[in-house]
N, C-alpha and C positions, 0 to 999 in steps of 0.2 A: 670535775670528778675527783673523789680523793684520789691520793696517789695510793699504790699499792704496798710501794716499801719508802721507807727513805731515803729522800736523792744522796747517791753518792759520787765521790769524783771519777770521772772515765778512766779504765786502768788496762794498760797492756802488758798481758801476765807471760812469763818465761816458764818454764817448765811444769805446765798443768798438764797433766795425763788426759789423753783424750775420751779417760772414762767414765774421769770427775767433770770433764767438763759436759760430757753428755747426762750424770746423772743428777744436774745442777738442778733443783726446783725454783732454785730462789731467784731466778732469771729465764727469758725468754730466748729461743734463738727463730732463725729462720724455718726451719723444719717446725717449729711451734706453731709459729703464726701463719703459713700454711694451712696446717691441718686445721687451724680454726675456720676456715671460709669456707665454702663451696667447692668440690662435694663433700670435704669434711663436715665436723660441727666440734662443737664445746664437750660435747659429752665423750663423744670419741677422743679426741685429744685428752680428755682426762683418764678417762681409765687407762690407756697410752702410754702416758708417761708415768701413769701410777703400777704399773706391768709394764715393763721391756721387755720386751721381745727376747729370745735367745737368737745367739748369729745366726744369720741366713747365708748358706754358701753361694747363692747368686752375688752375695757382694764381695765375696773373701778375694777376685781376681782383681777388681776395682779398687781395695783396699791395698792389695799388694802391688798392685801398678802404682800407687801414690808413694807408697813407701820407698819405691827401687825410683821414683822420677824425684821426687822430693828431698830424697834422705832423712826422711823422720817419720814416725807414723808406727803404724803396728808390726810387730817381730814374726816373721816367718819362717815356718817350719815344714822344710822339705817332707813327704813321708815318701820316705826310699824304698825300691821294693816291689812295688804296687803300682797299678796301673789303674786301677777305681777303688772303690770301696765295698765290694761285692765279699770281701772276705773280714771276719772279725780280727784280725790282728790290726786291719788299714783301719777297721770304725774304732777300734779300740785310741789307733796314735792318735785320728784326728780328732775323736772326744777329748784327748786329755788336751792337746794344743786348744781348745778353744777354751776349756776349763781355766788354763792357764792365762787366756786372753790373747794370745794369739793366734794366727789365719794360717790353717793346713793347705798345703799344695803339693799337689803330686806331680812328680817329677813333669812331666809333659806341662804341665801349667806353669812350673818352674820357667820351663823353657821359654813357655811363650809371655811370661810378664818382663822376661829378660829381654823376647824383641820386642814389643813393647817399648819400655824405656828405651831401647835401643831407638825407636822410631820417632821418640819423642826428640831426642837427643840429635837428631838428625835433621827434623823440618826445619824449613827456612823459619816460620813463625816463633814453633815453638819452643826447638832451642835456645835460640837467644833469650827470649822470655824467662826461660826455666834451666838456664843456666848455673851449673852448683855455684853459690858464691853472689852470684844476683840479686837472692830475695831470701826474705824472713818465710822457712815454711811452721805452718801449723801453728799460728800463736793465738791465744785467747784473747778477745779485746771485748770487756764490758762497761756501759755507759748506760746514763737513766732517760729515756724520751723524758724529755721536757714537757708534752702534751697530760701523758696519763700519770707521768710519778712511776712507771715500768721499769724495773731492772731488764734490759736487753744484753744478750752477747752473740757474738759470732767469731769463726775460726778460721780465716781466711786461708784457702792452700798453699798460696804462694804472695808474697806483699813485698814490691821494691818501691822504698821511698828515696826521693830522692827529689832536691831542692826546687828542681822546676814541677816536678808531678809526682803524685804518689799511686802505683798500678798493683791492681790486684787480681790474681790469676787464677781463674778454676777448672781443676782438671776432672773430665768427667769422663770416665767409658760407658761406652753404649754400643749398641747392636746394629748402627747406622749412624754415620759420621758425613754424611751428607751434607750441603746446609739446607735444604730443605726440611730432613726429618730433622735436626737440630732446633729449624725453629716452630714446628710442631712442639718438640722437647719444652721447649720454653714454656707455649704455652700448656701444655699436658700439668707441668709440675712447678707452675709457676715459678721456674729459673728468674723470671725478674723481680720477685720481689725478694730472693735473693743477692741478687747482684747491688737492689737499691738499699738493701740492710747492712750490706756490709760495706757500700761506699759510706752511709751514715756512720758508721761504728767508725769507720777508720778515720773520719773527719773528726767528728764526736773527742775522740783521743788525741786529738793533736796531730796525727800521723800525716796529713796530707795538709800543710797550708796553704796550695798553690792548687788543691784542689784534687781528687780520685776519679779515676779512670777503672772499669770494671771487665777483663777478658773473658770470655770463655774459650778455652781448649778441650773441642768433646775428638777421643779416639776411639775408635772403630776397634770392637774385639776381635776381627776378624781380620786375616793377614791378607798382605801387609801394612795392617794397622795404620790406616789410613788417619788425620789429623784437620780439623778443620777448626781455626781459631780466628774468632768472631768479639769485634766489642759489642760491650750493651746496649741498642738506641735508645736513645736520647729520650722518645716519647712511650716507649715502655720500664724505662727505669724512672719515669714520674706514675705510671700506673703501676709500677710495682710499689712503688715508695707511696701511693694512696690505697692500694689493698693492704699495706702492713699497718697504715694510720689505722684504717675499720680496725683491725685484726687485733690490734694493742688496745681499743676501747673494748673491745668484748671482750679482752683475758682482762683488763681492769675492773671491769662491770664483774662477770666473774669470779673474780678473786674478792671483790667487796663483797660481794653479794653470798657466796659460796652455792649459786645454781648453778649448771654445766649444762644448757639447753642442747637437745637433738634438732636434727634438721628443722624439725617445725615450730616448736617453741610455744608457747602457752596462746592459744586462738580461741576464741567463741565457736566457730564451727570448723567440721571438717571443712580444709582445702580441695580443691578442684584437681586432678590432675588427668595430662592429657600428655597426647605425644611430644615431641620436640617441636619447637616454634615451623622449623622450616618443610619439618614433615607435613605439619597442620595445613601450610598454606599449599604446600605443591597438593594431596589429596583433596582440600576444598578446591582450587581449581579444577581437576578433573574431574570431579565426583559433582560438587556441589554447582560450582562458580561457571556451567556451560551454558 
């Protein structure tokens, strides 16, 4: 397959803002090649990334938990005063903070991304892991697959190298820090073929000679901010590292091609569809299969 762009050397960038590096077209990241699979498609992923979105404030407490655990990341702005947003002076601060690119928080939210880091700061795991002075947070790392000729990047939260291993940490909040629903999470939003892009990327770069190692730390929005910090297995960070092979032939095809296929893609006839496999058979056994 042609390559897409020309190979360049793997480069780990110091000071990219993280809005350049979201507004990259000339590289893939992890959130890309996701959305190319199932239940995504090509076409969706392009209009996507050809329109971003305006901030969602479901993410601005997750965003400012990274920030206050990490020490880098997006600039937060208390709105003092207020207690929602029910009044135009509170929609007025927080329109202009996001204009400005930065994440409004009202006091009460203040409080609670403070315990928060606090909690992080605390756990047996994940402190020491995310210890200030530990690891590199937030840095951009881009490299060419070898396979398609693809400009790939990823931003790893947190990256300690160091001469026997190199570990990289992702700190996720969620509504259930469970390990259970955590590895629901996983598969819901295929967590692992993030964990297997960025062990690439960091190898890719030189950063790991002795080899990456991939954390997750997902925290509980809910007090007290419970912490549940998990490595990647071993035989889902090779199925995530084979859904991002697909994923990088179809942004190559692609981008040569300049088609962006929907779910179905060019067929002689309509497809069949029916319920979910396992519904199929539990009703043909009752119905049918007596």
């Amino acid at each position: 397959m042609t390559a897409t762009v020309e190979a360049e050397a793997p480069r780990f960038v110091d000071g990219l803002a993280a809005e350049s590096y979201h507004a990259d077209k000339t590289s893939i990241s992890s959130t890309g090649l996701r959305a190319l699979l199932a239940p995504g498609c090509p076409a969706q992923f392009k209009y996507d990334r050809d329109n971003p979105a305006p901030p969602k404030r479901e993410f601005d407490l997750g965003h400012a938990v990274h920030a206050a655990v990490l020490g880098e990341g997006c600039d937060i702005v208390e709105i003092t005063g207020f207690s929602d947003y029910k009044k135009a002076d509170a929609r007025i601060l927080r329109d202009a903070a996001y204009a400005a690119g930065k994440v409004p928080l009202l006091p009460k939210e203040k409080l609670q991304v403070d315990a928060m880091a606090k909690a992080v700061r605390e756990h047996r795991d994940a402190g020491p892991l995310l210890a200030p002075g530990m690891g590199i947070p937030e840095r951009s790392i881009y490299w060419t697959d070898p396979a398609t000729g693809v400009r790939c990047r990823a931003r790893p939260d947190w990256l300690i190298i160091r001469p026997e291993v190199t570990v990289i940490v992702d700190l996720k909040t969620t509504t259930d820090a469970n390990p259970e629903a955590c590895s629901k999470a996983i598969e819901s939003y295929s967590y692992h073929q993030q964990g297997a892009l960025y062990i690439d990327g960091v190898q890719a770069a030189g950063l790991a000679p002795e080899g990456a190692r991939f954390f997750y730390a997902f925290q509980s929005k809910k007090a007290p901010y419970l912490i549940t910090v998990r490595e990647l297995a071993d035989q889902d960070q090779d199925i995530g590292r084979a859904r991002n092979e697909r994923a990088l032939r179809i942004y190559a095809e692609c981008e040569q091609t300049g088609i962006w296929p929907d779910w179905t893609g060019p067929v002689p006839t309509i497809p069949q569809l029916g319920m979910p496999a396992w519904a199929t058979i539990r009703q043909f056994e009752e119905y049918i299969g007596e």
